[in-house]
C-alpha positions in Angstrom: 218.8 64.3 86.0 221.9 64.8 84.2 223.3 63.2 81.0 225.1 60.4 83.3 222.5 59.6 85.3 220.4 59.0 83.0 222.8 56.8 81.3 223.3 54.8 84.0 219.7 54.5 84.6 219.3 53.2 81.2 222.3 50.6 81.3 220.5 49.2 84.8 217.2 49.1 83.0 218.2 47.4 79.9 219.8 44.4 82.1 216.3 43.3 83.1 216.1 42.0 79.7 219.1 39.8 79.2 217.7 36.5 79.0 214.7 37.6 76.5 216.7 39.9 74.0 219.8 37.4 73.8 221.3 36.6 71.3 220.8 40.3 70.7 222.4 43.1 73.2 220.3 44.4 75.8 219.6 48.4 74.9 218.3 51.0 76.5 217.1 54.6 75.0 216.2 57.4 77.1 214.4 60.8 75.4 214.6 64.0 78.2 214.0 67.5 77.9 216.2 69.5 80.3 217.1 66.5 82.9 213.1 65.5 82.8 212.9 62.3 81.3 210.2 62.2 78.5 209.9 58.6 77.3 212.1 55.4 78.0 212.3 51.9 75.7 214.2 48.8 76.1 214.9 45.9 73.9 212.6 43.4 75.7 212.6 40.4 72.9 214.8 38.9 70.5 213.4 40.0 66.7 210.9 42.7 68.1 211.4 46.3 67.9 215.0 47.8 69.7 215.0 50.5 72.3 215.3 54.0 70.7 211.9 52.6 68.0 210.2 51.9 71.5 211.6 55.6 73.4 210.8 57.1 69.9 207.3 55.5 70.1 206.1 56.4 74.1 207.7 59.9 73.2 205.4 60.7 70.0 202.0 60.6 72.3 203.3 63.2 74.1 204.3 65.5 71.6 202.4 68.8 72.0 201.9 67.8 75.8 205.8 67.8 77.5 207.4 68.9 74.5 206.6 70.4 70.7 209.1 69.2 68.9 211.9 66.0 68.6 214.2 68.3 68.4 213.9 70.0 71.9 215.2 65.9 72.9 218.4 65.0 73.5 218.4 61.0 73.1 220.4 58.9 75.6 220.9 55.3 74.1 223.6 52.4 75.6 224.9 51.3 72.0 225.3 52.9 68.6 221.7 52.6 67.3 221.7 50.1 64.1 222.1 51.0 60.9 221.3 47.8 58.6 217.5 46.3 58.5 217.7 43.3 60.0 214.5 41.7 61.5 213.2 45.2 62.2 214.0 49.0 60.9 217.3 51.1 61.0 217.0 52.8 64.2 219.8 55.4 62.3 217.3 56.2 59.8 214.5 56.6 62.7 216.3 59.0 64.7 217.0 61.5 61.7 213.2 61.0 60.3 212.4 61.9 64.3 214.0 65.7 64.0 216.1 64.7 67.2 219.0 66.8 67.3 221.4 65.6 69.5 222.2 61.7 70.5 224.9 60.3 73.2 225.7 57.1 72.7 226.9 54.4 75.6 229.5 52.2 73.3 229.9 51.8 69.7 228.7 48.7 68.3 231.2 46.1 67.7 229.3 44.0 65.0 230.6 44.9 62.0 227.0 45.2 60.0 227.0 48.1 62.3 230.1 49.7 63.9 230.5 53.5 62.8 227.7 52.9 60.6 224.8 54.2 63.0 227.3 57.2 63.7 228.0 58.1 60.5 224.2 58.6 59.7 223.4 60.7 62.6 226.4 63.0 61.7 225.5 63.5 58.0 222.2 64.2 58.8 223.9 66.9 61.3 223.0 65.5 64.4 225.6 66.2 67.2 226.6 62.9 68.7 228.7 62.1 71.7 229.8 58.7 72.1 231.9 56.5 75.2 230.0 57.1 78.1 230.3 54.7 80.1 231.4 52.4 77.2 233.2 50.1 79.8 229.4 49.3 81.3 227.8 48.6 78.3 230.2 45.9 77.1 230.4 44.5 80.6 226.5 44.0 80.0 226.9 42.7 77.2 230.3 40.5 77.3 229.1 37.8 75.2 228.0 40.0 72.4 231.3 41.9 72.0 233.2 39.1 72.4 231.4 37.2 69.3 232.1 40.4 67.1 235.3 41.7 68.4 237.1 38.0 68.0 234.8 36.1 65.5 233.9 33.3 68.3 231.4 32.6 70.7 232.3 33.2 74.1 232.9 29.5 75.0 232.1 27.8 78.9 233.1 24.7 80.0 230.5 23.5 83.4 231.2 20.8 85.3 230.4 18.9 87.9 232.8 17.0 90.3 233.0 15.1 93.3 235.5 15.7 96.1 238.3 13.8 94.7 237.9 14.7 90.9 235.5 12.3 89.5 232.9 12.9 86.6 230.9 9.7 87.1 231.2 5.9 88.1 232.5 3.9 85.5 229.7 1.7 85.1 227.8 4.7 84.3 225.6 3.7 87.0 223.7 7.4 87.7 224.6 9.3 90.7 223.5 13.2 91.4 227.1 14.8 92.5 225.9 18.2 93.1 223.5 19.3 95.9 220.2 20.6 94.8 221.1 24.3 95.0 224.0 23.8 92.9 221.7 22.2 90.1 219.1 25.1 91.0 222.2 27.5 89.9 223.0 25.9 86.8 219.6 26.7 85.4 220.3 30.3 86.1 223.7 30.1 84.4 222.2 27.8 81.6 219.4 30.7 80.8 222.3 33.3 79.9 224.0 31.3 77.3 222.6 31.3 73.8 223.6 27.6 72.8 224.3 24.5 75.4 226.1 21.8 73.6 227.2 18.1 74.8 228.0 15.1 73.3 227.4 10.8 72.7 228.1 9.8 76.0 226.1 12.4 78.2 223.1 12.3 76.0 222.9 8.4 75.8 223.7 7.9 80.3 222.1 11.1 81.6 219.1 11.6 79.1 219.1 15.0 79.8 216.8 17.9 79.3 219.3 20.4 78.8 217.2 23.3 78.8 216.3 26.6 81.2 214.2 25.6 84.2 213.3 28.9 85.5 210.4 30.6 87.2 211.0 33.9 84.3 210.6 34.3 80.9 214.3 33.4 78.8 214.9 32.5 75.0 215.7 28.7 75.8 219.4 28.2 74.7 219.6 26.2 71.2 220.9 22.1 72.3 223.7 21.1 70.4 224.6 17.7 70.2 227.7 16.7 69.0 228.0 13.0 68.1 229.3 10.9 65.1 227.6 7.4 66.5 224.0 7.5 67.1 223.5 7.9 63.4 219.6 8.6 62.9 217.7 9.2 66.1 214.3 7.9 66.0 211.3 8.7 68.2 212.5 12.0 69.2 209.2 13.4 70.2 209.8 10.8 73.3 213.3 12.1 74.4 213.6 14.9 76.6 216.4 16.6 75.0 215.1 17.1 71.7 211.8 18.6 73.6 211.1 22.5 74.8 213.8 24.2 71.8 215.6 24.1 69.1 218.1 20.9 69.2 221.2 20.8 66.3 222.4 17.4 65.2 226.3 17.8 64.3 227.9 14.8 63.0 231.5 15.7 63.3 234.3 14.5 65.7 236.5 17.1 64.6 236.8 20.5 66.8 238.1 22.4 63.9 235.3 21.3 61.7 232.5 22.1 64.4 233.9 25.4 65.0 233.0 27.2 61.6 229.4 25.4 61.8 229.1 27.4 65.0 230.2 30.6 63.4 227.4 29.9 61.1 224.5 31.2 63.3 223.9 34.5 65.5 225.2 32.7 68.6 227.3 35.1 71.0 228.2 32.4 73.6 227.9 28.5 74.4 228.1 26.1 77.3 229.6 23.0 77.3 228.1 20.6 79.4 229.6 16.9 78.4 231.6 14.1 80.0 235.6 14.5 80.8 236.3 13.3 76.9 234.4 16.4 75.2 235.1 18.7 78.1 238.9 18.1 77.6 239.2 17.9 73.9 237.4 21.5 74.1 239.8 23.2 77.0 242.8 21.3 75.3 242.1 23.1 71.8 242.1 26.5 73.6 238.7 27.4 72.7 237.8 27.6 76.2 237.5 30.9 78.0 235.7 29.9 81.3 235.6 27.0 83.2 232.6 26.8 85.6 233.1 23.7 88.1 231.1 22.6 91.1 232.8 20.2 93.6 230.5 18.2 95.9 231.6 16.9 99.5 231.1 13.1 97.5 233.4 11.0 96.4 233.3 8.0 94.1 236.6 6.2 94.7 238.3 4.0 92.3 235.2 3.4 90.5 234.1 7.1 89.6 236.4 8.4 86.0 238.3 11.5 86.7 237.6 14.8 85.2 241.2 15.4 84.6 244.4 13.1 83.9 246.9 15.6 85.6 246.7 17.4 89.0 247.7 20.5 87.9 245.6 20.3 84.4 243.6 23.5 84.6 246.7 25.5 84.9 248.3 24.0 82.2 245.2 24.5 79.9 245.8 28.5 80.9 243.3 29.5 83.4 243.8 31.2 86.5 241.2 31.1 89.5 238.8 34.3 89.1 236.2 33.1 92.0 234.8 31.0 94.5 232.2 31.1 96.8 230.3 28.1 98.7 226.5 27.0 97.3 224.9 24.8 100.5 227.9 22.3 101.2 229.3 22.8 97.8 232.0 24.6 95.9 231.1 26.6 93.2 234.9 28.2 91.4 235.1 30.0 88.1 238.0 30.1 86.4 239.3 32.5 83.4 241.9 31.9 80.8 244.6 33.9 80.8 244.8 36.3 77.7 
């Protein structure tokens, strides 16, 4: 197999991972010896060893048997391999203890703890290293992660749910299932990439919600965030769903711009909003939005249901263009991107 191949083959590999190694990237590391691939390792879970410690690792118990030495390997590995010790090894240091001579490299890594870094090591310990193959792939993979270190934000979605003529919910907050069961069945796939869902007062007291992953595979459940100023302290929280199955964070702040940094605080890549029109808006109005997910039902609520939206043409205004749509049973799923 040739250098690109194998690439590739590592870049589809490494996706099978993306809901267990999140907040992390998902990696992959392939070791081969003219085209014949010797070992393979993936980052498989969040704080356990990376990918090239795990190819490195399947490769040494065949030393003497497909090769003699590391440095007959050439070392194929998505991103830059880290530099820092974090919650396991530099995988830098690894590779140059290894004897490997020669590394390509899918994309550099945007977090600044590492960028260059991993690089630099391989260089001065005269390894030849190529890097950018198929760069565009790897942060494609891993959107949410270079998004977080390239701007300093989580890569923020808005979800919602709306009837047919743009309502949220009735107004006596009697409870009503807008969305068709597939469309609910979707959102805990899109809920299980996300590394934080976050919603506020109003949806936590009238939905008591779960908020959490319900899938038939392994994920790292997302973190709950609940944002409220007016429920003060919540007693007898071991008898309410939300603050069951995962970490749940209590922010008592009204203010976007004081949230914001608090979010910043933690490894979080990427966050989805799921909260009544109120939060929703205050979110896509302050421009920290940049996708907004919404599934329209073939209901509607009439006069007594609370729109979503005060202005026909508010998406647009608040910068987002259609990206896709495509229908889920009798519903409409769209996604729509901000315009950069």
């Amino acid at each position: 197999m040739s250098y690109e191949e194998l690439m590739l083959r590592a870049i589809t590999k490494a996706d099978a991972f993306k809901y267990t190694a999140k907040p992390n990237p998902v990696v992959g590391a392939i070791l081969e010896k003219d085209g014949e691939i010797i070992s393979e390792g993936y980052h498989k879970l969040f704080g356990h060893r990376h990918a090239e410690i795990n190819a490195l690792s399947s490769a040494e118990k065949l030393k003497n048997i497909k090769f003699n030495s590391f440095s007959e390997l050439t070392l194929i590995c998505t991103l830059e391999p880290c530099s820092h010790i974090g919650k396991t090894g530099s995988c830098a240091d690894a590779i140059v203890k290894s004897g490997i001579k020669r590394v390509i490299i899918g994309s550099v890594d945007p977090n600044s703890k590492v960028s260059g870094k991993g690089i630099e090591i391989l260089r001065k310990n005269n390894i030849e290293v190529e890097v950018g193959m198929h760069q565009d792939l790897v942060a494609k993979q891993n959107r949410f992660f270079f998004y977080r270190h390239k701007n300093n934000m989580p890569f923020i979605t808005v979800k919602i749910a709306s009837s047919l003529d743009g309502k949220s919910h009735y107004k006596n907050n009697e409870r009503v299932f807008i969305s068709s069961k597939e469309s609910r069945e979707d959102v805990q796939l899109l809920r299980a990439e996300y590394d934080a869902i976050l919603t506020g007062t109003n949806t936590f007291l009238n939905d008591n919600p779960r908020m959490n992953a319900r899938v038939n595979f392994q994920v790292n459940q997302p973190e709950k965030i609940l944002l409220s100023t007016s429920l003060g302290v919540i007693k007898n929280k071991d008898r309410i769903p939300f603050f069951q199955g995962g970490k749940v964070t209590h922010i008592e702040i009204n203010q976007l711009e004081r949230v914001l940094p608090i979010l910043l605080e933690n490894d979080k890549c990427s966050i989805l909003v799921e909260a009544g029109p109120r939060l929703a808006n205050a979110f896509l109005k302050a421009g920290y939005v940049n996708e907004l997910i919404i599934y329209t039902s073939q209901k509607k609520l009439g006069q007594n249901g609370v729109d979503w939206f005060k202005e026909n043409n508010a998406i647009e205004n608040y910068g987002f263009k259609l990206e896709s749509s495509y229908k889920i049973n009798t519903d409409l799923k769209e996604i729509f991107k901000r315009n950069e």
